[in-house]
N, C-alpha and C positions, 0 to 999 in steps of 0.2 A: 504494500500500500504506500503512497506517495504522500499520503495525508495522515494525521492522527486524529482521530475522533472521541470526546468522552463525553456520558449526558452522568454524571453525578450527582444527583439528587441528596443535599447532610439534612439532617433531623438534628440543629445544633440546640441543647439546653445547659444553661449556665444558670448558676445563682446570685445571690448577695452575699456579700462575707456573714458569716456567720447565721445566713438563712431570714437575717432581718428580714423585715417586709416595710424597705425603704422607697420603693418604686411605686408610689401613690396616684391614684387615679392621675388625680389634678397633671400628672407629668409624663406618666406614660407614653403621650402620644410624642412626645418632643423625645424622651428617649428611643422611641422605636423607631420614628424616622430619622433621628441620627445615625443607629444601628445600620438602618438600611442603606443611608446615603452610605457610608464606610463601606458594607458591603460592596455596593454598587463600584465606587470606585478602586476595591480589589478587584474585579472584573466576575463578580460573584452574583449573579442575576436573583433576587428574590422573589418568592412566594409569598409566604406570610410572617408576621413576626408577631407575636402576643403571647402573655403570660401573666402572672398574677404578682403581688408585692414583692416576694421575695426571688422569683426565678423569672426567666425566660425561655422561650421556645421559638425556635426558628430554621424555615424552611428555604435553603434556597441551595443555588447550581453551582457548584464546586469551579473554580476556575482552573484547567488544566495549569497554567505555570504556577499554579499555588498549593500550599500543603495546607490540610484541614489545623494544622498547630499553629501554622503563620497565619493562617486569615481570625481563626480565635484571638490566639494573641492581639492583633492588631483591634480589631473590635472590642474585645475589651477593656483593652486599653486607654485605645480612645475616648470611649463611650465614660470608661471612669470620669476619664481630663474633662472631659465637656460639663457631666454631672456638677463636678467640684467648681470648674472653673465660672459656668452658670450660676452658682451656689441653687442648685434645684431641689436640695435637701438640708436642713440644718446641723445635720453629723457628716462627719467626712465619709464620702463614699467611694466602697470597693467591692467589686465580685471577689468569687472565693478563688482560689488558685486552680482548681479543676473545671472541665466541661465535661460533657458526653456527646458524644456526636457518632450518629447513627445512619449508614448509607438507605436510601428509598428508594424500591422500586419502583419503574416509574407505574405499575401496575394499582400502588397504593397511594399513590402521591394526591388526588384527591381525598382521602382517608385519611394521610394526615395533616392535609390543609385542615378542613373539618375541623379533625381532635384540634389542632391547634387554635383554628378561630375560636372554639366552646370551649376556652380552659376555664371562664370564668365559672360557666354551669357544672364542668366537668368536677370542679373543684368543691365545688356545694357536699358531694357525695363522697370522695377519695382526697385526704392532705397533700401537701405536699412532699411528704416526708414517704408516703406510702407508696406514689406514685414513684419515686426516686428506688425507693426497695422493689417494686414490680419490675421496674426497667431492667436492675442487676438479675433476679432471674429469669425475665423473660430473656435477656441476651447473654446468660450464661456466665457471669461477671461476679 
């Protein structure tokens, strides 16, 4: 082949340090299309991004010149500076040092637009803490 082709699909979910639930309505939408614009400019096309105070969830296409650890890092990153530098919370804010990020087929990838757009109803029923232990043995972890 003369070309290289990849359709990558991440299921990326991150938290807050310590699981705070510092990401309050009132700001979410300013952190999520931060999130996204960062994305966007890794060359990392998005689906959707929503999540509840303390985590996030986010769906989007992996950029073949990029590693799923370099495009984490740098969004998080980011997205810390901007937080802090905004002052868009009164404690200093930081996600936790890990992610999890999960490849989708593109078979499911409406499924977990879906889950991800409903995390707030999803949430009503199942913690966050619960969800985070389901994922470990649903994916063997």
């Amino acid at each position: 082949m003369s070309h290289s082709y990849n359709k990558i699909w991440i299921h990326g979910v991150w938290t807050a340090k310590y699981r705070k639930p510092l990401i309050a309505h009132s700001i979410e939408t300013k952190v999520y299309n931060f999130i996204s614009h960062q994305l966007q400019e890794l060359g990392c096309k998005v689906k959707i991004i929503n999540g509840m105070p303390d985590h996030i969830h986010c769906l989007f296409l992996l950029n073949s010149q990029r590693s799923i650890a370099e495009v984490m890092k740098q969004v998080k990153g980011s997205s810390t500076h901007f937080i802090n530098e905004n002052n868009l919370i009164d404690d200093k804010f930081a996600w936790q040092t890990g992610y999890a990020a999960f490849s989708v087929s593109e078979s499911i990838v409406d499924r977990v637009y879906n889950y991800i757009k409903n995390q707030k109803q999803h949430h009503l029923k199942k913690s966050s803490q619960e969800e985070y232990e389901e994922y470990l043995r649903l994916f063997g972890l």
